[in-house]
C-alpha positions in Angstrom: 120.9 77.5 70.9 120.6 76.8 67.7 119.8 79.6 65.2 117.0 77.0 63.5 115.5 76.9 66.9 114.6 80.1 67.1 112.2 80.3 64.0 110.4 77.3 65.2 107.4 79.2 66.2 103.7 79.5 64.8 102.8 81.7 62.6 99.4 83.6 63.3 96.8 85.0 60.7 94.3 87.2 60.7 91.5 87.3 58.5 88.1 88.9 58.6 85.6 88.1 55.2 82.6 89.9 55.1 79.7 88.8 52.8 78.0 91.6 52.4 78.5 95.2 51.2 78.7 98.1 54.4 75.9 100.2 53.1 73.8 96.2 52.8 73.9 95.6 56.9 71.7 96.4 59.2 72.1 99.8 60.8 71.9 99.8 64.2 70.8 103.5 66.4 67.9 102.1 69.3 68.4 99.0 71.6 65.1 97.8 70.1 66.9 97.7 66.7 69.5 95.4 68.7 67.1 93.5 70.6 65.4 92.8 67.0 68.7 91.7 65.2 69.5 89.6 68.2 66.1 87.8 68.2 66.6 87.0 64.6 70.1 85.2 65.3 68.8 83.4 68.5 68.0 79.8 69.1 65.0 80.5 70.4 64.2 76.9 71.4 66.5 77.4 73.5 66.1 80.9 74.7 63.9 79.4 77.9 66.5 77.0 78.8 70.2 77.9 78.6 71.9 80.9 79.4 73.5 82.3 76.4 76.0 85.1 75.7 76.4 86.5 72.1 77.7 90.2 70.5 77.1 92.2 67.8 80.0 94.2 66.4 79.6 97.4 64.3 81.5 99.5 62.4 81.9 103.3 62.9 78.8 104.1 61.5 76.9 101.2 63.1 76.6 98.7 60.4 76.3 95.0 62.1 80.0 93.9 61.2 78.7 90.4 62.4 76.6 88.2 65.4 79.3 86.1 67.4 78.2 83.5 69.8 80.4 84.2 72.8 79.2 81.5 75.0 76.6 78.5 75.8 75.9 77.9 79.6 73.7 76.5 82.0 70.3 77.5 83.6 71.8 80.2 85.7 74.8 81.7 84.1 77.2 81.7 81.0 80.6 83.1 80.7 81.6 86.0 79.0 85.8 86.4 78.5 87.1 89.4 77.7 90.3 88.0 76.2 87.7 86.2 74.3 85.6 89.4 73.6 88.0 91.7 72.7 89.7 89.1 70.0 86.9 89.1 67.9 86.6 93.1 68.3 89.7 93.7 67.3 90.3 91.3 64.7 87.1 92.3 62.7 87.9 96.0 63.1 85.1 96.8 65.4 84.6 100.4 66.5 82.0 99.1 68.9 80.1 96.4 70.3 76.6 95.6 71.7 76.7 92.6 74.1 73.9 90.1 75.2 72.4 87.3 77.2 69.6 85.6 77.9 67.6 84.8 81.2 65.7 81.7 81.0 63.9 83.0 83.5 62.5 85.7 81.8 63.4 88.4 84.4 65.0 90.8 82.8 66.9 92.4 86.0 70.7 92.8 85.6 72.3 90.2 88.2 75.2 91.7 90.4 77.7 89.7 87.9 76.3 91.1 85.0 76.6 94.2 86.4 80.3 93.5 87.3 81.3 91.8 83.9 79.9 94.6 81.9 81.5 97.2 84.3 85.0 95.0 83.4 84.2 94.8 79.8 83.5 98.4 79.5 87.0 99.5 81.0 88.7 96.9 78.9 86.6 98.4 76.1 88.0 102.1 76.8 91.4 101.1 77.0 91.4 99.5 73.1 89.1 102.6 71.8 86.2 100.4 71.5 83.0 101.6 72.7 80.5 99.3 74.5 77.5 100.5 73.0 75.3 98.2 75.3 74.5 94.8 77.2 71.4 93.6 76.4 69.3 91.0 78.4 66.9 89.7 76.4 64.1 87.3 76.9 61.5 85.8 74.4 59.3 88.4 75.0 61.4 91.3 75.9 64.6 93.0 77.1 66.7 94.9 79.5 69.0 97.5 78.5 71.7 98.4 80.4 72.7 101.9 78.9 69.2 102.6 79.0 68.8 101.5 82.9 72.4 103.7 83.9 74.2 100.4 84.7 76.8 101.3 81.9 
């Protein structure tokens, strides 16, 4: 081989370029706080239609970091990856993250694969020192949380 070939790889950045001053963000401490935040960001056109996964990541002292839109599904389900997940987490120095979907249904009861993936994301979560604050389901006119219920 070739000593050219072996620096023919791709280089990767990372960046992460926040607007806004920490003490300027929303402060996160209640799931209603969340649920309010979330709301704000939400299509909610949509919010009785598609299935829809997003995440807020904070900073240690709970400051929204930023709202990612993790996924767009169907009428019954949406995906949420943890490669995919943790990425983001890590790349914009989150100490913790509050995940989310939507029913269109409008029941708010945690499904046994939402109760699976967040048990999943929570372990991945423990093993990078991130803490999974809570998964919200949301609704239009309300929401679920899962710390609050014991399902994390």
């Amino acid at each position: 081989m070739e000593q050219t070939e072996f620096f023919n790889v791709a280089e990767v950045q990372l960046s992460y370029k926040p607007h806004f001053k920490a003490q300027e963000r929303p402060q996160i401490s209640t799931s209603q706080q969340a649920y309010k935040v979330l709301l704000n960001s939400w299509d909610i056109s949509l919010i009785n239609y598609l299935e829809q996964a997003k995440m807020i990541l904070l900073n240690r002292n709970n400051r929204v970091l930023g709202i990612v839109n993790l996924s767009n599904g169907g009428s019954a389900s949406t995906v949420m990856d943890t490669r995919v997940v943790f990425a983001i987490a890590l790349k914009s120095t989150a100490t913790s993250i509050i995940l989310a979907h939507n029913h269109p249904s409008g029941n708010l009861k945690p499904s046994s694969d939402d109760i699976r993936i967040t048990e999943k994301l929570k372990q991945a979560a423990k093993l990078l020192d991130i803490e999974l604050h809570d998964h919200l389901i949301i609704s239009d006119n309300g929401y679920l949380s899962m710390a609050e219920e014991n399902y994390i």
